[in-house]
C-alpha positions as CSV (number, residue, x, y, z in Angstrom):
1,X,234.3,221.4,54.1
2,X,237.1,221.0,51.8
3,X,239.8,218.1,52.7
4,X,243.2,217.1,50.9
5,X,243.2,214.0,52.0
6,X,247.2,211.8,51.8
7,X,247.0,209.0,49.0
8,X,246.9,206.3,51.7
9,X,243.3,207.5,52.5
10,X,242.2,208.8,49.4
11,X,243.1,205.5,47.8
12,X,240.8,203.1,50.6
13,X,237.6,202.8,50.8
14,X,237.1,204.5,54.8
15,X,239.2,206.9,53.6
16,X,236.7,208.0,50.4
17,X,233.6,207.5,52.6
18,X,235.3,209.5,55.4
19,X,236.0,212.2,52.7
20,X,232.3,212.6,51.5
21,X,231.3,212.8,55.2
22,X,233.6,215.2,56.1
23,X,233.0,217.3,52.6
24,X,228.8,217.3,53.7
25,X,229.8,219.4,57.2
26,X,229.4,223.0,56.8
27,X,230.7,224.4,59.9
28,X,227.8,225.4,61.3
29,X,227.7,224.2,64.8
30,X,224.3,223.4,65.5
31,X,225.6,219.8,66.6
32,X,227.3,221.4,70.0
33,X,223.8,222.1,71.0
34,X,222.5,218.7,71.1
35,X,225.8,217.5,72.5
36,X,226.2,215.5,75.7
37,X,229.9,216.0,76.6
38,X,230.0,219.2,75.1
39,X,227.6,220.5,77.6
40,X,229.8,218.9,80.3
41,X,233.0,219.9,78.9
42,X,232.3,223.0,77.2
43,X,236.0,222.4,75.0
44,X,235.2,222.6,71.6
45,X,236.9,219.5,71.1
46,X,235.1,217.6,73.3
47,X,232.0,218.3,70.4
48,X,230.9,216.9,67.4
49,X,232.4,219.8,65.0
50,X,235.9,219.7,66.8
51,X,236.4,216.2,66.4
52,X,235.6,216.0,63.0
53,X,238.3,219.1,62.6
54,X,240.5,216.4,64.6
55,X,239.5,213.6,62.4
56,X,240.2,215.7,59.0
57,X,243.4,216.5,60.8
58,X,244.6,212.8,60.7
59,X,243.2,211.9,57.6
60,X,245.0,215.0,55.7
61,X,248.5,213.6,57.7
62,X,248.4,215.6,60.8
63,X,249.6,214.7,64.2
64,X,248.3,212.1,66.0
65,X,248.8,212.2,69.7
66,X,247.2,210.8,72.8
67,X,245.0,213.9,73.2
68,X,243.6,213.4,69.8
69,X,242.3,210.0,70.6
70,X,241.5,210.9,73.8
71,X,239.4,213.2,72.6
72,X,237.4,210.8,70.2
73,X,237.2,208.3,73.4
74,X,234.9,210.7,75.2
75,X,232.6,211.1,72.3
76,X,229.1,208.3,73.3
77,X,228.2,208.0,69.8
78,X,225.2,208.9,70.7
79,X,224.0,210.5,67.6
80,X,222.0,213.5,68.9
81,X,224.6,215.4,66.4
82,X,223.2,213.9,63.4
83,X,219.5,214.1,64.3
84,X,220.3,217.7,64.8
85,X,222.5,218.5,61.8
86,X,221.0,220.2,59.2
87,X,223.6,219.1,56.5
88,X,222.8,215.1,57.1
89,X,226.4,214.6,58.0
90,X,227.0,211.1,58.8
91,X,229.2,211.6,62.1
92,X,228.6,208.1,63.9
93,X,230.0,206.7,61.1
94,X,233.0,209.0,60.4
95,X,233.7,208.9,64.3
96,X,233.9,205.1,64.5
97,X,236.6,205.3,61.1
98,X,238.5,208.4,63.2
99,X,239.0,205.7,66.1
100,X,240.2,203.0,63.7
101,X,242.8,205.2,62.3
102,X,244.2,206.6,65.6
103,X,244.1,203.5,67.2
104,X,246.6,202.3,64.5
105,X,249.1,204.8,65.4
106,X,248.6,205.5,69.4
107,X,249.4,203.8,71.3
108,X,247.7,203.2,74.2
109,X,248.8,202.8,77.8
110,X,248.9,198.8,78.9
111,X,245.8,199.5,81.9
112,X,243.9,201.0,78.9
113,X,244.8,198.1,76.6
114,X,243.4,195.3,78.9
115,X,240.7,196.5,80.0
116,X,239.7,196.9,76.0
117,X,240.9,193.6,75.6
118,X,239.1,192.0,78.6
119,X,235.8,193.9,77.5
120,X,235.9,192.4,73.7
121,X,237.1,188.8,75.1
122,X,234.2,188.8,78.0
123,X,230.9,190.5,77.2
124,X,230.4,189.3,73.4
125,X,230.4,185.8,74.6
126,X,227.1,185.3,77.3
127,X,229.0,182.1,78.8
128,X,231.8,184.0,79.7
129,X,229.4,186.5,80.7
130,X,227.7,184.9,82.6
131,X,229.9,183.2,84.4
132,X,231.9,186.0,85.2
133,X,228.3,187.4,86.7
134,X,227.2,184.7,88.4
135,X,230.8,184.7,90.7
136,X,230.3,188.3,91.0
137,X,226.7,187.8,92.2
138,X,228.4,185.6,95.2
139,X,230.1,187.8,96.5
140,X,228.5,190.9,96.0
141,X,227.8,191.6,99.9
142,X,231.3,191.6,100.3
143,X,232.1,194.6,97.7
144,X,232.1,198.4,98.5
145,X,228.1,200.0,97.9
146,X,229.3,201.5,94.8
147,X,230.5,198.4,92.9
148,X,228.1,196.1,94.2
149,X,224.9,198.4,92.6
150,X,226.5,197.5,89.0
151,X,225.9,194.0,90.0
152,X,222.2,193.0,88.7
153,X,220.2,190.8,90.5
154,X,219.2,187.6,89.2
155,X,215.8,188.3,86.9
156,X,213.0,185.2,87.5
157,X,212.3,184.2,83.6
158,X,208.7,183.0,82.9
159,X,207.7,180.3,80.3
160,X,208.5,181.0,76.9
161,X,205.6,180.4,74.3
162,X,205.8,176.6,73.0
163,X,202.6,177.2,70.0
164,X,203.4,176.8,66.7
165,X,202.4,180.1,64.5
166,X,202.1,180.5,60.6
167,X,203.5,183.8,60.9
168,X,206.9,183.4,62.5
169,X,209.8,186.5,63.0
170,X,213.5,186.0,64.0
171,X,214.8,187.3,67.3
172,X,218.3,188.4,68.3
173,X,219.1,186.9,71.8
174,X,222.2,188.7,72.0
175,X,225.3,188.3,74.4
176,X,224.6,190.7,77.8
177,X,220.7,190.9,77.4
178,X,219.9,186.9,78.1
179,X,222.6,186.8,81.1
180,X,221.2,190.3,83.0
181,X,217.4,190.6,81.4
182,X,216.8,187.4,80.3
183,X,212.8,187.7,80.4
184,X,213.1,190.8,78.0
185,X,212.7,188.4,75.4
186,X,210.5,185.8,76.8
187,X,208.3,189.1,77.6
188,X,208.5,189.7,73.8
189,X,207.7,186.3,72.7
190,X,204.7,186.1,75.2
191,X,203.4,189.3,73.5
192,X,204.0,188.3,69.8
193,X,202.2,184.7,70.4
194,X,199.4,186.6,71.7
195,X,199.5,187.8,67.9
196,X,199.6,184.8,66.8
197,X,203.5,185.1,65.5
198,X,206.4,182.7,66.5
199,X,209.4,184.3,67.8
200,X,212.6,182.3,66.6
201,X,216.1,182.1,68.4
202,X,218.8,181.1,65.5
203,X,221.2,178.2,66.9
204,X,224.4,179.9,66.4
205,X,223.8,183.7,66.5
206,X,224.9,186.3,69.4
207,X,226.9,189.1,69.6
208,X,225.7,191.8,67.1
209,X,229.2,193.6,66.5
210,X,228.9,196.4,68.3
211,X,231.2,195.8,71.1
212,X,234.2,195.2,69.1
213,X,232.7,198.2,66.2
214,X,232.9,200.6,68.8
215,X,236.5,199.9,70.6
216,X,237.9,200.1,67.1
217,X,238.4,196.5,66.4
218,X,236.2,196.2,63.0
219,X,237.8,193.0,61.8
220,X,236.6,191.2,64.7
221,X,233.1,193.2,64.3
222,X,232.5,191.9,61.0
223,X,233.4,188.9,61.9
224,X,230.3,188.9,64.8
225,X,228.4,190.0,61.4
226,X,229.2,186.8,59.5
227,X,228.2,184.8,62.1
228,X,225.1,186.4,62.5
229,X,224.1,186.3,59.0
230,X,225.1,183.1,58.5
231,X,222.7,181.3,61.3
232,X,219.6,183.7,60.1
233,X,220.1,182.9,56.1
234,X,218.3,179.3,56.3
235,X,215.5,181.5,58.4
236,X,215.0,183.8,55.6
237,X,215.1,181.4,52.7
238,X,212.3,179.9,54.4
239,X,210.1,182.9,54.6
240,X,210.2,184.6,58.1
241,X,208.4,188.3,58.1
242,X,211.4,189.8,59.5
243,X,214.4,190.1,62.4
244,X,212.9,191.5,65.7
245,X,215.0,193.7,68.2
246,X,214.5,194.1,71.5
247,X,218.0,195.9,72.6
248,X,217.7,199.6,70.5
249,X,221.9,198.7,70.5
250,X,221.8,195.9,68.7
251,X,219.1,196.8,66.4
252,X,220.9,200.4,65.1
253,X,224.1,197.7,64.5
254,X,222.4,195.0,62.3
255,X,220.7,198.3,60.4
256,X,224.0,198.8,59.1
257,X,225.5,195.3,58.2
258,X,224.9,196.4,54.8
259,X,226.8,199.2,55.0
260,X,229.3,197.6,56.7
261,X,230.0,194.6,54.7
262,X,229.4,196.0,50.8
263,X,233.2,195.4,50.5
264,X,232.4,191.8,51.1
265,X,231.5,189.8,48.3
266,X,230.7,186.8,49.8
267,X,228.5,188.5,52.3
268,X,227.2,192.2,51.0
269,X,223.9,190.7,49.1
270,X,222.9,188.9,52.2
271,X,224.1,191.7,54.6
272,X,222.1,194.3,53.0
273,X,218.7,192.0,52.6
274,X,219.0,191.4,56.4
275,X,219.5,195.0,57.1
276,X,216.4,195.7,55.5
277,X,214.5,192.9,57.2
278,X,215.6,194.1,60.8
279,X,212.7,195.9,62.8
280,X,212.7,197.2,66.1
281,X,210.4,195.2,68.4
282,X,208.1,198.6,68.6
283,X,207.8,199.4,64.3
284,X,206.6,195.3,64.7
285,X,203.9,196.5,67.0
286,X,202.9,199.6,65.9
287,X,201.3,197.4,62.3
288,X,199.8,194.8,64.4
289,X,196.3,194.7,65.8
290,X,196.9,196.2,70.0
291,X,193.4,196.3,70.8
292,X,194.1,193.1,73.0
293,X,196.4,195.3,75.2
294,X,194.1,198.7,75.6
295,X,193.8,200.4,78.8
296,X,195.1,197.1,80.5
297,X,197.9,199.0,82.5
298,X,195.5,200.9,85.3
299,X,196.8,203.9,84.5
300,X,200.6,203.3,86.0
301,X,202.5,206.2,85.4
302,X,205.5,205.7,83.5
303,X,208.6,207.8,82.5
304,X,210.3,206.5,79.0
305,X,214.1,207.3,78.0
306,X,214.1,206.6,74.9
307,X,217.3,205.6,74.1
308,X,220.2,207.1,71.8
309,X,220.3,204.0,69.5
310,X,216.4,204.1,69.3
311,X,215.8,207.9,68.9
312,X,219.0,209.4,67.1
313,X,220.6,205.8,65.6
314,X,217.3,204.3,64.6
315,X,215.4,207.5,64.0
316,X,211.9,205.7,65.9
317,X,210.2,208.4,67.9
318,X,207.3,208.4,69.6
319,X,206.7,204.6,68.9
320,X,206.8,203.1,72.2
321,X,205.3,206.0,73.9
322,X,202.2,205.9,71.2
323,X,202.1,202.1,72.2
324,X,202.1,202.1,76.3
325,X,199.6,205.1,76.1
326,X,197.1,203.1,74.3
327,X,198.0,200.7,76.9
328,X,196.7,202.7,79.4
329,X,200.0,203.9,80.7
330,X,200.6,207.7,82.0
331,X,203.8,209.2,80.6
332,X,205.2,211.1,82.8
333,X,207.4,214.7,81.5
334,X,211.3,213.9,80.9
335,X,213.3,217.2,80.0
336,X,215.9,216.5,77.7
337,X,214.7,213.6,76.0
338,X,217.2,213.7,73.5
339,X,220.6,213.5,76.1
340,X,222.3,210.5,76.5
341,X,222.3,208.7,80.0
342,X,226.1,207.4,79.7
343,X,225.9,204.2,79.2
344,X,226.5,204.1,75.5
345,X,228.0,200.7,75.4
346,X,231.4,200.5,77.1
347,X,231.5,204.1,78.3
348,X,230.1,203.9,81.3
349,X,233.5,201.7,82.3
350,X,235.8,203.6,80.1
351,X,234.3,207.0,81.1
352,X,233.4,206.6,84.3
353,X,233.1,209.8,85.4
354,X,231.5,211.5,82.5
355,X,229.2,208.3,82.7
356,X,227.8,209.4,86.2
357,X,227.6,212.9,85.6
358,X,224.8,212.2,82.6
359,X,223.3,209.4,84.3
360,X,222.8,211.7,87.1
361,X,221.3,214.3,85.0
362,X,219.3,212.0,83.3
363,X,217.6,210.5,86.5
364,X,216.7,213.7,87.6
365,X,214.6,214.1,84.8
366,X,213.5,211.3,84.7
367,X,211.9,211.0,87.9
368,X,210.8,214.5,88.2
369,X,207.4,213.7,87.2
370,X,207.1,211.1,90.1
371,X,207.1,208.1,87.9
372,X,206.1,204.7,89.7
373,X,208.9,202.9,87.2
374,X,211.3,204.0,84.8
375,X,211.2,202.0,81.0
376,X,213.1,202.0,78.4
377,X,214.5,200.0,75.3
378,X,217.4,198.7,75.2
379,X,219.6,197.0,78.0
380,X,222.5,199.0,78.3
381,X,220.4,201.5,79.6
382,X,218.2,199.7,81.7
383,X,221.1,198.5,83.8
384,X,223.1,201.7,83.6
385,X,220.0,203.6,85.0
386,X,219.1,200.6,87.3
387,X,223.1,201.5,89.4
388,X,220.9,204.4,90.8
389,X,217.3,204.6,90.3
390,X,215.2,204.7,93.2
391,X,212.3,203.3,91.3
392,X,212.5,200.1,89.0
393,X,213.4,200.0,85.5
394,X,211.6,197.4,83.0
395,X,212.1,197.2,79.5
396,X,209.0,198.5,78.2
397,X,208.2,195.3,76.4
398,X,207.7,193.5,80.4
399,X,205.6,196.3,81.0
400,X,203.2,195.5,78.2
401,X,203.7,191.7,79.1
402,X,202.2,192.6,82.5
């Protein structure tokens, strides 16, 4: 794709890596196939090649209106396009500089700009969180059906391993998964001491950046990034194996702190090493000795949505399935595999309606094989599926834990 790009963007660093992005696309429009909202929508612009026509647009000093940005805004980042593409183009990356730039010079209405703010000020912070769960947990019997089944219930937590191992891995707690799923990572700690590794929880980390990264705030996603790095450096000088993820959301994030902070002096050396180091809790597995946990399951049958951030962001297939089926589990069938089920962060409250159109589609495959629960990998979707499933949904590592 050729772009004449205005000096302002030619001159900054998004703007050159948006440019060698947008140069890699060659039009060819495989990515509409593989595209959640373009299957809804059917508007060319509501696709992966018409908003990178949009994002050229702006970049080359076109108009930037409301409709452009609302246009970006439905977009999941859910990556399918770039598993698909034949041309490697780096879309989730090029989309989340798009946003940036039109959120610089749109501006938005003032319902649309608190509810942004309130989501970056809450859910990053699991105090806050918490507390703004636990009050909503009170009066849940008094709120309409359809707002009280976004409420979780309260999840019992089991012990968390207190042995001492030689072989000892980092852990991101995270800011939503230890107030809604907080025995996702006990369940991964259980498993890992059984291997005779030490899962550690760094004093000072949380939020991963992703949050802020994707509602266009990047300052105050980097900033996430320092803090992260900066409670799991003593960790690594000290030898740990590597940083374990249990939510697929956070884990696709800390993949690219490297990429994310090489403009960073003080920070791009340690960002990348960490990148590096960061696993998902299932490529951990998958080189450790599982004959401890064959044919333990009974032969439960089990549907798995692998998740956007796990399939298309990460690019680990068939990692977790290859794991619960030595387990003893049954996969069930799930058609579309590779479509999102809306809840891609923040979307399912800022694209509500879009939101429940997937995650309807995405339950009827799901349970079409008659699965006795529903598991999956990170805890976006777990709770986004959980608003409507009429079975339970686990994150597979609790399934393996029990």
């Amino acid at each position: 794709m050729q772009t004449t790009l205005t000096e302002e963007f030619k001159i900054s660093p998004e703007g050159q890596e948006a440019e060698s992005i947008l140069r890699a696309c060659v039009h060819c429009g495989f990515c509409t196939a593989t595209c959640p909202t373009y299957q809804l929508l059917g508007d060319e612009l509501d696709g992966p090649r018409g908003r990178i026509y949009l994002i050229k647009r702006v970049l080359e000093g076109g108009e930037v209106t409301a409709k452009t940005q609302r246009h970006l805004d439905r977009c999941l980042t859910c990556r399918s396009c770039e598993t698909t593409c034949p041309s490697g183009v780096r879309y989730g990356r090029l989309v989340d500089i798009g946003r940036y730039v039109v959120e610089q010079q749109v501006e938005r209405l003032p319902r649309q700009k608190f509810v942004r703010a309130a989501l970056r000020a809450v859910l990053p912070y699991s105090n806050r969180f918490g507390t703004l769960l636990t009050l909503g947990r009170a009066v849940k019997p008094l709120l309409p059906k359809s707002l009280a089944r976004k409420i979780p219930a309260r999840q019992n937590v089991r012990a968390w391993p207190t042995t001492t191992h030689v072989r000892k891995m980092l852990l991101l707690d995270g800011c939503v998964q230890p107030v809604t799923c907080p025995d996702t990572n006990a369940a991964a700690a259980r498993i890992f001491d059984r291997l005779g590794i030490q899962l550690i929880r760094a004093a000072g980390g949380g939020c991963c950046g992703a949050v802020s990264q994707h509602l266009a705030s990047h300052e105050e996603a980097l900033g996430f990034m320092r803090r992260n790095i900066d409670a799991w450096w003593p960790y690594i000088e000290s030898g740990v194996e590597a940083i374990v993820m249990t939510a697929s959301g956070c884990g696709v994030m800390v993949k690219e702190y490297g990429e994310l902070l090489k403009h960073d002096p003080n920070y791009a050396d340690k960002a990348d090493r960490i990148a590096a180091m960061t696993k998902d809790i299932s490529e951990v597995l998958a080189h450790e000795d599982l004959s401890v946990f064959e044919d333990t399951s009974k032969g439960v049958n089990v549907a798995f949505q692998a998740p956007c951030t796990l399939q298309h962001g990460q690019k680990v297939n068939g990692t977790v399935e290859a794991i619960l089926t030595r387990a003893g589990f049954r996969l069930t069938p799930v058609a579309d595999g590779h479509l999102c089920c809306g809840s891609a962060g923040t979307y399912s409250i800022l694209q509500p309606e879009l939101s429940k159109e997937l995650l309807k589609n995405k339950l009827a495959a799901l349970t079409e094989g008659q699965p006795q629960v529903i598991a999956t990998a990170n805890v976006g979707c777990q709770l986004h599926l959980a608003t409507e499933a009429s079975v339970p949904v686990k994150h597979w590592i609790e399934l393996l834990d029990e």
